[in-house]
PyMOL Python script that loads the backbone (N, CA, C, O; Angstrom):
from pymol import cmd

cmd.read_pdbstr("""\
ATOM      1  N   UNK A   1     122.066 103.550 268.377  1.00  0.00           N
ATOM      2  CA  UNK A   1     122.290 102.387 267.540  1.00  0.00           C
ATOM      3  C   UNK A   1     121.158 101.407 267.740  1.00  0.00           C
ATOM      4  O   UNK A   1     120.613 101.386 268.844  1.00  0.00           O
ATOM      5  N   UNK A   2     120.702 100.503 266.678  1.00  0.00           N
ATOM      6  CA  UNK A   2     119.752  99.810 267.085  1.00  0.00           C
ATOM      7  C   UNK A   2     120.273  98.708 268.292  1.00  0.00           C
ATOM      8  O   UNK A   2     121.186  98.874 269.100  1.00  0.00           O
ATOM      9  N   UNK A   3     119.400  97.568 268.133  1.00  0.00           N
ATOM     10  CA  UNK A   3     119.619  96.556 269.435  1.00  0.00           C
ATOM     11  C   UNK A   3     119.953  97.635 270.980  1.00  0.00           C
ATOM     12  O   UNK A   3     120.647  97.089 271.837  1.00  0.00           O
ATOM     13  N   UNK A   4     119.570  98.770 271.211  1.00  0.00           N
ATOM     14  CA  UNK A   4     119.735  99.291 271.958  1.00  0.00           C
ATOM     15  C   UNK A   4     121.321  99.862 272.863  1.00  0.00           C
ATOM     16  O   UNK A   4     121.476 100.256 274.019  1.00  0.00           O
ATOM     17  N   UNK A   5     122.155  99.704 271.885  1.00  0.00           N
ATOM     18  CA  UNK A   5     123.317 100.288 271.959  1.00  0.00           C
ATOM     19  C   UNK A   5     123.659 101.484 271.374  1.00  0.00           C
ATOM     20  O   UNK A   5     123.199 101.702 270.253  1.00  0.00           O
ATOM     21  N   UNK A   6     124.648 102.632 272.094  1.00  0.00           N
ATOM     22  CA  UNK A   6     124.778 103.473 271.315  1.00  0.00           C
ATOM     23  C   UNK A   6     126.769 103.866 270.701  1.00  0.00           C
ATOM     24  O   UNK A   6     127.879 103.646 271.187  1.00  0.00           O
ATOM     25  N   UNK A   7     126.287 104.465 269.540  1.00  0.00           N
ATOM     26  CA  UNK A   7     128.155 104.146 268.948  1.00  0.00           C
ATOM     27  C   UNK A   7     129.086 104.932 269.795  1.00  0.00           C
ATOM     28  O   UNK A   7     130.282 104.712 269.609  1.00  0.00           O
ATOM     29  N   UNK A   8     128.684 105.996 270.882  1.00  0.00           N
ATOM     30  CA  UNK A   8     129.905 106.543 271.647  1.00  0.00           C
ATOM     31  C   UNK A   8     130.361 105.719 272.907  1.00  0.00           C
ATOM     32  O   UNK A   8     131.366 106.055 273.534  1.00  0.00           O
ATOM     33  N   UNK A   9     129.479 104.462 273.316  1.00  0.00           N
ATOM     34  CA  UNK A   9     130.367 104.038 274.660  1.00  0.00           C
ATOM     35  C   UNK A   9     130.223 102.168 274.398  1.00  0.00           C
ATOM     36  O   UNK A   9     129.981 101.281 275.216  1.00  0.00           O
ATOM     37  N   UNK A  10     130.489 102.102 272.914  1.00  0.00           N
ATOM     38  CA  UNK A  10     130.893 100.632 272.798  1.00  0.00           C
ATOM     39  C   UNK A  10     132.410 100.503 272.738  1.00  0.00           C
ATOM     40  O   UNK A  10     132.956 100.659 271.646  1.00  0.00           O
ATOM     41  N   UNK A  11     133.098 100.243 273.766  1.00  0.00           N
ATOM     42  CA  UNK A  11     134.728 100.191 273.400  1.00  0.00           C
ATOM     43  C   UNK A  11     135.335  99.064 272.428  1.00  0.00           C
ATOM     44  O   UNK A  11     136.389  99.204 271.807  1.00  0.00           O
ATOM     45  N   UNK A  12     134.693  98.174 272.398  1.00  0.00           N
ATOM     46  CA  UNK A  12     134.849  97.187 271.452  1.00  0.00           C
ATOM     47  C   UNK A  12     133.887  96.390 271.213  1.00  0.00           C
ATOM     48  O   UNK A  12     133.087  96.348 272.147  1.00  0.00           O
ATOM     49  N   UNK A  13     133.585  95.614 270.177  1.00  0.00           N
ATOM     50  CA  UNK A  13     132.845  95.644 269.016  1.00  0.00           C
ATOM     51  C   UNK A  13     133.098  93.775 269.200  1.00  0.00           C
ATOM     52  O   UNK A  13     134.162  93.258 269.542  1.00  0.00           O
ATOM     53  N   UNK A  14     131.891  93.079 268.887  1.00  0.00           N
ATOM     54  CA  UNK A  14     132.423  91.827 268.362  1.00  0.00           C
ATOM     55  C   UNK A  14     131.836  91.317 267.035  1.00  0.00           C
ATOM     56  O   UNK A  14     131.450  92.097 266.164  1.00  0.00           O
ATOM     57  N   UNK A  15     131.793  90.256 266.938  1.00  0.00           N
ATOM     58  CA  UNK A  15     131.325  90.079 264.798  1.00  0.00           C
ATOM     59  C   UNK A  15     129.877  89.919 265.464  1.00  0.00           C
ATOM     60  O   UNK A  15     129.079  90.243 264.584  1.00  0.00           O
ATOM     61  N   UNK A  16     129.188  89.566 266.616  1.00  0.00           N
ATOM     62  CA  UNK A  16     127.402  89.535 266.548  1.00  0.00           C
ATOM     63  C   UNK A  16     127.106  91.257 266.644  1.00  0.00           C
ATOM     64  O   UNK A  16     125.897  91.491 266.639  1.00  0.00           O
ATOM     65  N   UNK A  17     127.837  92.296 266.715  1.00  0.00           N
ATOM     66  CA  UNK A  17     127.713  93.317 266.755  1.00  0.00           C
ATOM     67  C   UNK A  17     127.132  93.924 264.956  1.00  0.00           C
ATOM     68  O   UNK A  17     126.229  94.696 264.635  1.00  0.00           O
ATOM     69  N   UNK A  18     128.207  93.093 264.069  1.00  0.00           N
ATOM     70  CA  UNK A  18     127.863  93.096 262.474  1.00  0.00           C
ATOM     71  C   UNK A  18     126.417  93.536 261.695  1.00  0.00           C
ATOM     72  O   UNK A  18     125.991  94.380 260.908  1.00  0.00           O
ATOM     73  N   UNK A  19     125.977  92.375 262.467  1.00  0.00           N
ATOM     74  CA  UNK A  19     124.682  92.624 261.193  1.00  0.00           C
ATOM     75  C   UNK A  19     123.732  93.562 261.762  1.00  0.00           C
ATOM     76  O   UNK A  19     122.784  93.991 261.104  1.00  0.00           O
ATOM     77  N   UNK A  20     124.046  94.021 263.431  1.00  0.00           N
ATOM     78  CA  UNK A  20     123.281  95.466 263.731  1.00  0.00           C
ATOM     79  C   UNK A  20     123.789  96.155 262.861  1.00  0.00           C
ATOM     80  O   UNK A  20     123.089  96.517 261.915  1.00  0.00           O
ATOM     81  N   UNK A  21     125.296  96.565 262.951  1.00  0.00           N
ATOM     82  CA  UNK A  21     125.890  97.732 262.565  1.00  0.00           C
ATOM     83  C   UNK A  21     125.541  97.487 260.591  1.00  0.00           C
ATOM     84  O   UNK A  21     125.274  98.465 259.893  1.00  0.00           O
ATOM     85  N   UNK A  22     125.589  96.625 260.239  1.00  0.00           N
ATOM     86  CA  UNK A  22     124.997  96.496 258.642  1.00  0.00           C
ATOM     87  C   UNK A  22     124.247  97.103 258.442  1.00  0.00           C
ATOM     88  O   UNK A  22     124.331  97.842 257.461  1.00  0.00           O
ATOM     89  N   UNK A  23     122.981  97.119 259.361  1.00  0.00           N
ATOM     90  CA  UNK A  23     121.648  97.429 259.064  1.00  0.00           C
ATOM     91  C   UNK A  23     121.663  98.938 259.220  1.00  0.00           C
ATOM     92  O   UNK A  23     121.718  99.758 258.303  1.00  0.00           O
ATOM     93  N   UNK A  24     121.595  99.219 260.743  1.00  0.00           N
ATOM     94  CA  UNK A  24     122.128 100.637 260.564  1.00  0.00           C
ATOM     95  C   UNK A  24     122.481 101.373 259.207  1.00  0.00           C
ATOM     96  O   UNK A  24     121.748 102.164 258.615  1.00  0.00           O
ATOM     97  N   UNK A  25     123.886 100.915 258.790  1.00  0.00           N
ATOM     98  CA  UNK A  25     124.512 101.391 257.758  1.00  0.00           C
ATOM     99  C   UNK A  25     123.945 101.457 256.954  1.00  0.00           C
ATOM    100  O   UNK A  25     124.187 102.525 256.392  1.00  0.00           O
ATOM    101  N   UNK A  26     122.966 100.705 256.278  1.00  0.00           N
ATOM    102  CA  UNK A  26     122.416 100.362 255.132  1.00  0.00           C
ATOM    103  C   UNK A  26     120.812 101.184 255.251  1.00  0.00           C
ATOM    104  O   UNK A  26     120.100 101.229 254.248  1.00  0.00           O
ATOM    105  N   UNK A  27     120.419 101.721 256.388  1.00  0.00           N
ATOM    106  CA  UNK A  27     119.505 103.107 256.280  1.00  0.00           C
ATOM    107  C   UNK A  27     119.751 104.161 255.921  1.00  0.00           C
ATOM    108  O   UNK A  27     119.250 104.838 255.023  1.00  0.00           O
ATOM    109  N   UNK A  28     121.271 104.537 257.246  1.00  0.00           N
ATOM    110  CA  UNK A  28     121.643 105.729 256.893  1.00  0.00           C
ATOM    111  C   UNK A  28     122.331 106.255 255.573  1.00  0.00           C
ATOM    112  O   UNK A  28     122.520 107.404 255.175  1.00  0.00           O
ATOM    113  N   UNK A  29     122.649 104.990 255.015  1.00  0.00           N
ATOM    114  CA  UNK A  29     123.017 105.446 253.233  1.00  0.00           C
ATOM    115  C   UNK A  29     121.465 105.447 252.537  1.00  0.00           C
ATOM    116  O   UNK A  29     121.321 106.290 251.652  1.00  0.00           O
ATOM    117  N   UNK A  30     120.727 104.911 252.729  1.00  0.00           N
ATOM    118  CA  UNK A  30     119.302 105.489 252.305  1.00  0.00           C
ATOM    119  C   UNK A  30     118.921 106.629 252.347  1.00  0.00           C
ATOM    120  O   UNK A  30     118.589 107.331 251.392  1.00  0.00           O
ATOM    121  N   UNK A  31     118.945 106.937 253.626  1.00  0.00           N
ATOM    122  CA  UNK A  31     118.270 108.320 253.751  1.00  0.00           C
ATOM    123  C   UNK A  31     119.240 109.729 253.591  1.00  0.00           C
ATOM    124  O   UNK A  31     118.767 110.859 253.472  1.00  0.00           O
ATOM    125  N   UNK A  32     120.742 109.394 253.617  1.00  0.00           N
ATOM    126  CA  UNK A  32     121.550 110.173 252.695  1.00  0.00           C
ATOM    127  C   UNK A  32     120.838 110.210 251.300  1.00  0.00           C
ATOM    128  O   UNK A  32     120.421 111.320 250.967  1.00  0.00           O
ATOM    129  N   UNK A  33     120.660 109.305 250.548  1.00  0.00           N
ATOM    130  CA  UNK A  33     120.738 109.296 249.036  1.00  0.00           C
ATOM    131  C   UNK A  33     118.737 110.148 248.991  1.00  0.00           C
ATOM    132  O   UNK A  33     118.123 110.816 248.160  1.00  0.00           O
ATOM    133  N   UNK A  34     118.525 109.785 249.900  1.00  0.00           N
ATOM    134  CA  UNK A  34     116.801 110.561 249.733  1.00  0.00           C
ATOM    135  C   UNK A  34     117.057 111.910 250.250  1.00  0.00           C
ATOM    136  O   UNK A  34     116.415 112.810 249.709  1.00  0.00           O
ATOM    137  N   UNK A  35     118.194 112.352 251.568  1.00  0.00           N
ATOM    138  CA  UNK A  35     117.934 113.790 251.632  1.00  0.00           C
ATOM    139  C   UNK A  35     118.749 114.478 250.555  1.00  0.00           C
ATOM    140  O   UNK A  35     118.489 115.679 250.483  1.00  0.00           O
ATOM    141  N   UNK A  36     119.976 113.903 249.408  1.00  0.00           N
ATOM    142  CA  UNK A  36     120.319 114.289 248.352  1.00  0.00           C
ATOM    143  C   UNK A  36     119.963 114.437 247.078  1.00  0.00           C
ATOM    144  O   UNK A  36     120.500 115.031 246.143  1.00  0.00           O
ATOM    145  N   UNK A  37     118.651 113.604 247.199  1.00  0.00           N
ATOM    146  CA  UNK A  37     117.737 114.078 245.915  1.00  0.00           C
ATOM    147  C   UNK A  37     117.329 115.326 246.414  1.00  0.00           C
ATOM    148  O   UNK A  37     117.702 116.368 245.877  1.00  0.00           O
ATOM    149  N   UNK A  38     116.594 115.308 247.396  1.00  0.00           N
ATOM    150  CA  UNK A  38     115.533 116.376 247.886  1.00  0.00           C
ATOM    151  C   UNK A  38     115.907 117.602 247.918  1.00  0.00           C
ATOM    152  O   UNK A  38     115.128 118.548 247.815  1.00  0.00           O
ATOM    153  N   UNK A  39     117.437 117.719 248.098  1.00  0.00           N
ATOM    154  CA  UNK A  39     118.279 119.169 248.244  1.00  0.00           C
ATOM    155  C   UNK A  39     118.852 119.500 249.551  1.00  0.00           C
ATOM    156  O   UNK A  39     119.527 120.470 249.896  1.00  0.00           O
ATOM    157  N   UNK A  40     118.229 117.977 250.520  1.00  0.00           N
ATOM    158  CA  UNK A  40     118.589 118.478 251.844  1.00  0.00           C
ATOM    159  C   UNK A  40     119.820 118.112 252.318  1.00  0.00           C
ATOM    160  O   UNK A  40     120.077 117.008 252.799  1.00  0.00           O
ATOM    161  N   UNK A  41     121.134 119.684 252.097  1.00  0.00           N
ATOM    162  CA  UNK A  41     122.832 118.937 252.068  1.00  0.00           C
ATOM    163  C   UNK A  41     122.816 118.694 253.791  1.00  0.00           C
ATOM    164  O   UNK A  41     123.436 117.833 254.416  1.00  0.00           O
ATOM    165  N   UNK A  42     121.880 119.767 254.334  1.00  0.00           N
ATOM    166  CA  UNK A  42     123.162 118.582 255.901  1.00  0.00           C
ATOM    167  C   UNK A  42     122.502 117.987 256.402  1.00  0.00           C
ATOM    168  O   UNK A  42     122.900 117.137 257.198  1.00  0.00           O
ATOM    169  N   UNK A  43     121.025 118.219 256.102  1.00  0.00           N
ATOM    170  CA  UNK A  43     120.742 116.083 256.391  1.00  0.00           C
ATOM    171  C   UNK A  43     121.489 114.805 255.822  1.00  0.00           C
ATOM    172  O   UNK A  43     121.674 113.714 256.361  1.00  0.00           O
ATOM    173  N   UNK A  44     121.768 115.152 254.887  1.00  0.00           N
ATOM    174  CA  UNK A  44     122.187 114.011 253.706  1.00  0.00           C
ATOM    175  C   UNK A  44     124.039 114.222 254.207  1.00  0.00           C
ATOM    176  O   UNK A  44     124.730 113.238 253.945  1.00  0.00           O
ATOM    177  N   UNK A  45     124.635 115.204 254.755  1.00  0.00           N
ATOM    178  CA  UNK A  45     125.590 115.027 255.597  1.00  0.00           C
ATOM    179  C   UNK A  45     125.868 114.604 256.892  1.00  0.00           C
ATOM    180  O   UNK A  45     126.969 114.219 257.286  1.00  0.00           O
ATOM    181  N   UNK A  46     124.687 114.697 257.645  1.00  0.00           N
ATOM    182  CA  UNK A  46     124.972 114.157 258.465  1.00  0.00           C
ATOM    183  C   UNK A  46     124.471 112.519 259.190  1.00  0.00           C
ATOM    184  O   UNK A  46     124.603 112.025 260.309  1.00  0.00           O
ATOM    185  N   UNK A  47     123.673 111.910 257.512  1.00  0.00           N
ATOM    186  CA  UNK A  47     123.397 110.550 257.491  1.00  0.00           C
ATOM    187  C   UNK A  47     124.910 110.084 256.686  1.00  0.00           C
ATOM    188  O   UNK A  47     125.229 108.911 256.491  1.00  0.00           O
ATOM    189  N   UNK A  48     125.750 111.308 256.274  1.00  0.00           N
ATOM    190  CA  UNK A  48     126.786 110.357 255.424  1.00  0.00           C
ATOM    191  C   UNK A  48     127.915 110.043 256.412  1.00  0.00           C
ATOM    192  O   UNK A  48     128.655 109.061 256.357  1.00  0.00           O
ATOM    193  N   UNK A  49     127.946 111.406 257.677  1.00  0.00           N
ATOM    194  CA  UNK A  49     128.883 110.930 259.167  1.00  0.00           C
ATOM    195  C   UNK A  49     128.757 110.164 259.444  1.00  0.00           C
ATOM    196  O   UNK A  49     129.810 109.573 259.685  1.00  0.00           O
ATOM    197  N   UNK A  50     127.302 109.260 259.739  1.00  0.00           N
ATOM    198  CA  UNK A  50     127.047 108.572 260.356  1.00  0.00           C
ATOM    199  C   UNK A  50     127.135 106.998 259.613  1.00  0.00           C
ATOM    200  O   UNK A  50     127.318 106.087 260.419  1.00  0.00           O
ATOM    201  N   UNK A  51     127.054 106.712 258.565  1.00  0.00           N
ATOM    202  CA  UNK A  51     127.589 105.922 257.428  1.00  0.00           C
ATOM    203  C   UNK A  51     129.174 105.785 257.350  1.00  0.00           C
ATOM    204  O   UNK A  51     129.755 104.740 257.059  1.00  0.00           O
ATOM    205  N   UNK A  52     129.966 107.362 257.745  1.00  0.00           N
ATOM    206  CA  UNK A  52     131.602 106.697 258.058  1.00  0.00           C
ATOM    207  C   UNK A  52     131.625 106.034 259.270  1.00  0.00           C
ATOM    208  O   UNK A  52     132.213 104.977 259.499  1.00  0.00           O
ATOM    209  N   UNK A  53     130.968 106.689 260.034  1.00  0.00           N
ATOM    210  CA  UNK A  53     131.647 105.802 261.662  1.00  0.00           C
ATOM    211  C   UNK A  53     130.880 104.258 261.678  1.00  0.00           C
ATOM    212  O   UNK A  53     131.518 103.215 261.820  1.00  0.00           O
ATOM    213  N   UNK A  54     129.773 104.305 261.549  1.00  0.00           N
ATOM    214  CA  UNK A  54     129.734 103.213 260.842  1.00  0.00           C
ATOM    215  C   UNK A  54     130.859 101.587 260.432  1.00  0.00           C
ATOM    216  O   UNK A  54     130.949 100.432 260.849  1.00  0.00           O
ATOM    217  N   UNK A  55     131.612 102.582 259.243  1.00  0.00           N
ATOM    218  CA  UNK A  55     132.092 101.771 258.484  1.00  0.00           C
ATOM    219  C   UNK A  55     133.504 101.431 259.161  1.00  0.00           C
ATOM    220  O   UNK A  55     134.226 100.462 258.927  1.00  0.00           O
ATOM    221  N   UNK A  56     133.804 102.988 260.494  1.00  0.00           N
ATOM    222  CA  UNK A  56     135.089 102.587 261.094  1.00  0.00           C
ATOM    223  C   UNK A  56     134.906 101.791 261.919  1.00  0.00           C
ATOM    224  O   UNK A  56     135.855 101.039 262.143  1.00  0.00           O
ATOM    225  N   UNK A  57     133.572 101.590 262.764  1.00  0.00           N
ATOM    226  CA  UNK A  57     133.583 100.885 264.022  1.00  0.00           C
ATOM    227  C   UNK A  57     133.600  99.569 263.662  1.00  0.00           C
ATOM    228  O   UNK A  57     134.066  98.707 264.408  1.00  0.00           O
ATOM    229  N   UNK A  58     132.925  99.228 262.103  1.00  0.00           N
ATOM    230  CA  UNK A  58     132.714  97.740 261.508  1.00  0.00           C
ATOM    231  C   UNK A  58     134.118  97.233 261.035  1.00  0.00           C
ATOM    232  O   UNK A  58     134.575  96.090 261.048  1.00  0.00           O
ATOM    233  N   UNK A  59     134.676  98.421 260.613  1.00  0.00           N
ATOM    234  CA  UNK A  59     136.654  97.829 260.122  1.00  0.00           C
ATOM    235  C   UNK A  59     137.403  97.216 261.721  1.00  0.00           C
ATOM    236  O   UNK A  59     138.214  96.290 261.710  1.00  0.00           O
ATOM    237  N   UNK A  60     136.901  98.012 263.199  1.00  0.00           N
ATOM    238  CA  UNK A  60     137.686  97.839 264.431  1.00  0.00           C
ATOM    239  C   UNK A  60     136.676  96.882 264.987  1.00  0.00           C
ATOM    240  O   UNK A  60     136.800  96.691 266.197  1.00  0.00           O
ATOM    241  N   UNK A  61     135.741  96.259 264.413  1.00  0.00           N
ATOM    242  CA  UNK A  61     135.022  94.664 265.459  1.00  0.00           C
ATOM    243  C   UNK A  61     136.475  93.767 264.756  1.00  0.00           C
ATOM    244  O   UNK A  61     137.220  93.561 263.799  1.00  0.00           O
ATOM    245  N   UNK A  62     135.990  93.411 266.530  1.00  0.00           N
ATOM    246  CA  UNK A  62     137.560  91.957 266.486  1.00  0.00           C
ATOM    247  C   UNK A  62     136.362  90.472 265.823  1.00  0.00           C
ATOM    248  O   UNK A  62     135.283  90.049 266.238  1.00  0.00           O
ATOM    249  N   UNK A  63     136.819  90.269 265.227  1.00  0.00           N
ATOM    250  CA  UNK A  63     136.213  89.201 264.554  1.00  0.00           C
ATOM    251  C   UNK A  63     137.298  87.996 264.564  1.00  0.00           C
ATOM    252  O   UNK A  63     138.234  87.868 263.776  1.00  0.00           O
ATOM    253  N   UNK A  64     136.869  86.942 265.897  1.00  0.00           N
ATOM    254  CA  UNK A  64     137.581  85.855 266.359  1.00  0.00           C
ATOM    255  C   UNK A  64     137.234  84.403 266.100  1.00  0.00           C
ATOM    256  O   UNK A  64     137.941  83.508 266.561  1.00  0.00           O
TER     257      UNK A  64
END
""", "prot")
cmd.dss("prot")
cmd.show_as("cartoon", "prot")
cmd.util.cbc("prot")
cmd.orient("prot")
């Protein structure tokens, strides 16, 4: 993960965690949508895994 964290040993999440995890997100749906032009399915699958967890770890930040 950027800022030098990685998504398997953050147990919880806070809202300054956000606009890393945004950014992130907002590559790996890039480079999904570029390895799905190109033809490349499990690159472009496995930037789209990484775009769900993503989106679960950003639904479970406690935002206080």
């Amino acid at each position: 993960m950027a800022g030098g964290y990685c998504l398997r040993t953050l147990p919880k999440l806070s809202h300054r965690s956000l606009p890393i995890l945004a950014a992130q997100r907002a590559d790996a749906d890039a480079l999904a949508a570029d390895a799905e032009a190109r033809g490349w399915d499990q690159e472009a699958t496995r930037h789209r895994r990484l775009v769900e967890r993503l989106d679960q770890l950003m639904n479970q930040t406690d935002i206080q």
